[in-house]
C-alpha positions in Angstrom: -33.7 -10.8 -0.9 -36.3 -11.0 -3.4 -36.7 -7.6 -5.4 -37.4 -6.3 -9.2 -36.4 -2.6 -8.4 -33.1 -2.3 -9.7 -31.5 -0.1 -7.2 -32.4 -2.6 -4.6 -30.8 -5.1 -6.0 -28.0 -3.0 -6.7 -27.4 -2.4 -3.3 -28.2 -6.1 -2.3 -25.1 -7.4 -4.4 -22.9 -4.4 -2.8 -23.3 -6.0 0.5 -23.5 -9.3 -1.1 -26.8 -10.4 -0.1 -28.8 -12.8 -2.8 -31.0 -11.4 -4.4 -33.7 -13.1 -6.6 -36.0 -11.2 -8.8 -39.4 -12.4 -10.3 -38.2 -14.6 -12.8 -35.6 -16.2 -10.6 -38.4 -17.1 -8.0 -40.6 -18.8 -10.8 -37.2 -20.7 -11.8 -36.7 -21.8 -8.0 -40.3 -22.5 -7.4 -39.5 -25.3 -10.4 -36.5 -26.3 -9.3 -37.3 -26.7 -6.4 -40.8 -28.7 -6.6 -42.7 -25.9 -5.2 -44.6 -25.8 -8.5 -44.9 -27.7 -11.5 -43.1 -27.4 -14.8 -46.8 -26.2 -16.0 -47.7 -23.7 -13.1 -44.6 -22.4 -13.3 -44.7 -22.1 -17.4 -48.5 -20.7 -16.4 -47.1 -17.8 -14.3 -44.6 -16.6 -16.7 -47.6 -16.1 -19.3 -49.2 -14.4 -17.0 -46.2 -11.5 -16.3 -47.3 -9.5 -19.3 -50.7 -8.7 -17.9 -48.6 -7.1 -14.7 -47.2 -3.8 -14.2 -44.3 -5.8 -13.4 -41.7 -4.8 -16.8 -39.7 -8.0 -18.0 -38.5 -8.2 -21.5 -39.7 -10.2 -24.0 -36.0 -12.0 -24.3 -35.7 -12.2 -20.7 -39.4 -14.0 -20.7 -38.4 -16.2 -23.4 -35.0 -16.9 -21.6 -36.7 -18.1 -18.4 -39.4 -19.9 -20.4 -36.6 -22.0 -21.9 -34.7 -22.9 -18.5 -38.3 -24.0 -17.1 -38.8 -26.2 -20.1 -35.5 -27.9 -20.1 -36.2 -28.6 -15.8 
């Protein structure tokens, strides 16, 4: 399941069910070749211009796991 509402998630870990959010994605995109160590560095710049809420540790925490891929 791939969700940022936090209920949602919530339930998808009740029924154990795994769940990726939008930081997660970008970090699988990586790892997984779907997207360069740059795209992928490119997209998490570009979260901040979103309605989508991440904070700024947990932006610099994913930055850091992309740039050590």
């Amino acid at each position: 399941m791939i969700t940022d509402d936090q209920r949602a998630r919530n339930v998808c870990r009740r029924i154990s069910l795994k769940v990726l959010d939008a930081l997660g994605l970008v970090e699988f995109a990586k790892k997984h070749g779907v997207v360069t160590k740059e795209e992928a560095l490119s997209l998490l710049e570009k979260i901040p211009s979103t309605s989508l809420y991440i904070t700024p540790e947990l932006l610099r925490e994913a930055r850091a796991e992309i740039e050590q891929q």
